[in-house]
N, C-alpha and C positions, 0 to 999 in steps of 0.2 A: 269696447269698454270693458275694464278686467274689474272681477272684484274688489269694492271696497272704494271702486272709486266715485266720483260726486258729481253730482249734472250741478251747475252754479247758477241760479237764477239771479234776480233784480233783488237790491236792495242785498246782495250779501247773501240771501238764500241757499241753502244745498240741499240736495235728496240723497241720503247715502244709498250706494246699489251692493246689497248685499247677495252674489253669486248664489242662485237656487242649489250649485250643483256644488257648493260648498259644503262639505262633511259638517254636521253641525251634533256634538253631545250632546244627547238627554239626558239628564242627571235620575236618576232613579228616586221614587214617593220621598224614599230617607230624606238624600241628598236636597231636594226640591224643598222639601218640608225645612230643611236647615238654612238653609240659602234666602229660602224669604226670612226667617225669623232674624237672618243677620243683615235685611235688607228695612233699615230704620224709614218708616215713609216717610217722615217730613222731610232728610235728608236726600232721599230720591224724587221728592217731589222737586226739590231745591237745584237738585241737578239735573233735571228734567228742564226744569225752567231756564235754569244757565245757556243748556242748548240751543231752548227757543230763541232768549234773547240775542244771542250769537248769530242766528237765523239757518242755525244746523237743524235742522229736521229729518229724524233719522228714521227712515222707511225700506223696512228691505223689498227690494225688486219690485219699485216703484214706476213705476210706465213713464215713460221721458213725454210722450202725448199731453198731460196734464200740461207739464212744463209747458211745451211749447204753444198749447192755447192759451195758457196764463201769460205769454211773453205776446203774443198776438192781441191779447184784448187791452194787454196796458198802454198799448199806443192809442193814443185818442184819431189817430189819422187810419187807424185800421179798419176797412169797410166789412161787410156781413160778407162778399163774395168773399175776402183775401181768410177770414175766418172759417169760412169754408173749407176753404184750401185744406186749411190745417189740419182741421179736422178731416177730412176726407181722406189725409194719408193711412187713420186706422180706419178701417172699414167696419169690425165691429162697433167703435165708439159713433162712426157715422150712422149707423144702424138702429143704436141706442136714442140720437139725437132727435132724428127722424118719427122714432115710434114715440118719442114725447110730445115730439111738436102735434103730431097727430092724436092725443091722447085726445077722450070726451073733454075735458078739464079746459085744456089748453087751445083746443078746436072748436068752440062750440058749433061752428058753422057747417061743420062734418066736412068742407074743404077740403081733399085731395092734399098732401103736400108733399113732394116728391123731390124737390130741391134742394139741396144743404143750405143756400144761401135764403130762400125762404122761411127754413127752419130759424136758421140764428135770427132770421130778424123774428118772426111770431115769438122765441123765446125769449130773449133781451141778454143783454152781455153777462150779467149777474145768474143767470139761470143754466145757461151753457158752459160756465166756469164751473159751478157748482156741479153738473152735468159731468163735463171731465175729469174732476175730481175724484166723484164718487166712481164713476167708471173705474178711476185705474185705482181706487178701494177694493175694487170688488175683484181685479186683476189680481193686484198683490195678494189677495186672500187664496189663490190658485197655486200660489208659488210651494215650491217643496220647501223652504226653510222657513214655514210658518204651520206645516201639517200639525203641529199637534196644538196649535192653538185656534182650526179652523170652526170648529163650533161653535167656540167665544167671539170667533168675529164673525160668524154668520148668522148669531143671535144681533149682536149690536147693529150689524149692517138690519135684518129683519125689525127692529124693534125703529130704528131711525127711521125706513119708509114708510111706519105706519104713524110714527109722530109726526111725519113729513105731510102724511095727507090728513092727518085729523086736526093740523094747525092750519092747513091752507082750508080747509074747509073754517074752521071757526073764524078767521080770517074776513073771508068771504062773507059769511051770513053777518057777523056782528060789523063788519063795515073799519074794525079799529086798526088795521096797517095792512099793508098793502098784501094780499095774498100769494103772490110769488117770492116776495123776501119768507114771508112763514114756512112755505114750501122747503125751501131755504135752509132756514135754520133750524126744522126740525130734520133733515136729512144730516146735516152737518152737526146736531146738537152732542154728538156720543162720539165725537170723533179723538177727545180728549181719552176719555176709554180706551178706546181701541189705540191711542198713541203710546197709554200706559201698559195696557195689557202685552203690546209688541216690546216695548225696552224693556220690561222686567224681566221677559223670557230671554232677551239677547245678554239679560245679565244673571241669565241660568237661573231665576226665581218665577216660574209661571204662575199668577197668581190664580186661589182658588177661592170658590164664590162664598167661604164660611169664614173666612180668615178674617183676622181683628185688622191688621194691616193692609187685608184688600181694603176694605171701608173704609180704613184711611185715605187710598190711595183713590178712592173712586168718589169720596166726597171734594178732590181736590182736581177735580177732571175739568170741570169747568173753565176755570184760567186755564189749562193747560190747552184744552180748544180755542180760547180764546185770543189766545198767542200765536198757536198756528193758526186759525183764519184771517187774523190782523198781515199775518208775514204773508198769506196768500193773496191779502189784497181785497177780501168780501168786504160790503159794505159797510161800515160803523156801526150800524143799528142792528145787523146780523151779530158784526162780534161783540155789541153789547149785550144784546140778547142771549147767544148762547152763555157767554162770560157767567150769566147772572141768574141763568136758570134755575140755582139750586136758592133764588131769591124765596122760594115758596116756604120755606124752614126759617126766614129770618122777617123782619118787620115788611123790610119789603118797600121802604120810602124810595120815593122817586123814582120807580121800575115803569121804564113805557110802554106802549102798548105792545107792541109786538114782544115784549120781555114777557107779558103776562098772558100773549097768546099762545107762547110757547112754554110756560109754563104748565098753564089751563092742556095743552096738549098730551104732554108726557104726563099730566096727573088721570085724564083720563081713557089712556092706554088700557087699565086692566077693565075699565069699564063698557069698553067696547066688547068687555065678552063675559061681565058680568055686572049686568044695570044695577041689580042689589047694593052697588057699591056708589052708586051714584051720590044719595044725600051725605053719606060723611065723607065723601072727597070732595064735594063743592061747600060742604062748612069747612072743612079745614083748611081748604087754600085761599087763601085771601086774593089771586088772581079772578076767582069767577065774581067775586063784588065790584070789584074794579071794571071788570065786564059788562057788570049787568047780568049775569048769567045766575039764574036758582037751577036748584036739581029738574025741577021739570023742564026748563028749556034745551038744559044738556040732553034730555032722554030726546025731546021732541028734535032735538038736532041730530043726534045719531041714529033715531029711529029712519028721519026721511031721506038722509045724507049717507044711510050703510051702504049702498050698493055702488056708490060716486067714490067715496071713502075707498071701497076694495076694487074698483075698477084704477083710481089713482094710485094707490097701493103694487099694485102689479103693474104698470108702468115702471113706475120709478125702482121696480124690483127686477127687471128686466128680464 
């Protein structure tokens, strides 16, 4: 497969493969600094979107693995063995798979699981997409035509598995959606981010974390995830959930539960490493009422849940 060209999935989809050993300019602080300021966000937000709709989704040196477990699980006639399979042909993502299924979290039973075909079934179709996904996220972050943005996506990939496990845990405890979709969609929830953070760079504008037109651009992440998880196929309640994340800033009608467990997740990210913070981010989001959730429940949740929390954390960080 040569540079530039496209793996075609279901529904019109494509992964653009952008050649690692492709010579690629860095524009110099100047040049960079000019390039975003001529880079209007609402209009690249627009073209951004254009793409999704298209069901162009441009990823350079995207793992074709993804693809092909996402093409495996849309047949409803595909069994846990035949998914195996597929997965089995990367050995790291099999590896990956494996050490999930056998996570505290996901094992309680401390069961032994050494099977592929075991695994997908203890995980379920929705958790193993997501699974491959992220994996060949964390691939592409490897590749040389993304080096000087790997910080930025080693931060968002870091900050998702920890939204990932502190939403399956709230999940869990408050009983309000199903804990493996929250799992779910706090892993997947910044993936709008990182889609943004990649084409701005491919359009010679790296975005930087002070910039007025970053903010733009990262306030408008959310649809932009929500586009591509709808074209990948997650479930409804996933891509409405991420879709509506940044519901915590607006009235917030009609957000359901899993919208406002993952909300309540990514609000208490900083609080996981400073409690102090606890009572004015559970008055300010209107997700922990909807919960049921006061500040002391939070504390008492992440007080007896930190070491589940950071044990799930390093799974899904691999």
């Amino acid at each position: 497969m040569g540079p530039g060209e496209a793996i075609s999935g279901n529904r019109g989809t494509e992964f653009r493969i952008d050649a690692d050993s492709a010579p690629m300019a860095i524009p110099s602080s100047q040049k960079q600094k000019a390039a975003l300021g001529a880079l209007a966000p609402a209009e690249f937000l627009k073209e951004l979107s254009a793409e999704l709709a298209s069901g162009d989704i441009r990823l350079p040196s995207f793992p074709d693995v993804a693809q092909r477990v996402q093409r495996a699980l849309e047949d409803p006639r595909t069994t846990p063995d035949q998914v195996a399979r597929v997965i089995g042909i990367d050995a790291a993502l099999a590896v990956r798979i494996l050490r999930l299924a056998n996570s505290a979290f996901l094992n309680p039973s401390a069961t032994r699981i050494t099977e592929l075909q075991q695994a997908v079934h203890r995980l379920g179709h929705q958790l193993v997409r997501c699974t491959a996904v992220s994996f060949s996220l964390q691939q592409m972050n490897a590749g040389a035509s993304v080096a000087p943005l790997r910080p930025q996506l080693q931060e968002l990939w870091r900050k998702g598995t920890l939204v990932a496990s502190i939403a399956y845990v709230l999940a869990r405890e408050t009983r309000a959606a199903n804990p493996d979709e929250a799992l779910i969609a706090g892993l997947m929830h910044n993936i709008g981010s990182l889609y943004i953070t990649v084409r701005a760079h491919q359009h010679g504008a790296p975005l930087g974390a002070d910039d007025a037109a970053t903010r733009v651009l990262n306030n408008g992440h959310p649809r932009i995830a929500g586009a591509i998880l709808g074209h990948w196929k997650f479930a409804p309640s996933i891509v409405s959930a991420v879709s509506n994340q940044n519901a915590s800033v607006l009235p917030a009608t009609g957000a359901g539960p899993l919208t406002d467990v993952l909300i309540a997740a990514i609000s208490l990210v900083p609080c996981v490493f400073y409690r102090a913070l606890l009572d004015e981010t559970v008055t300010a989001v209107a997700a922990f009422q909807r919960l049921a959730l006061d500040a002391a429940d939070c504390k008492r949740l992440l007080g007896t849940t930190a070491g589940q929390i950071k044990a799930l954390h390093c799974a899904l960080a691999g």
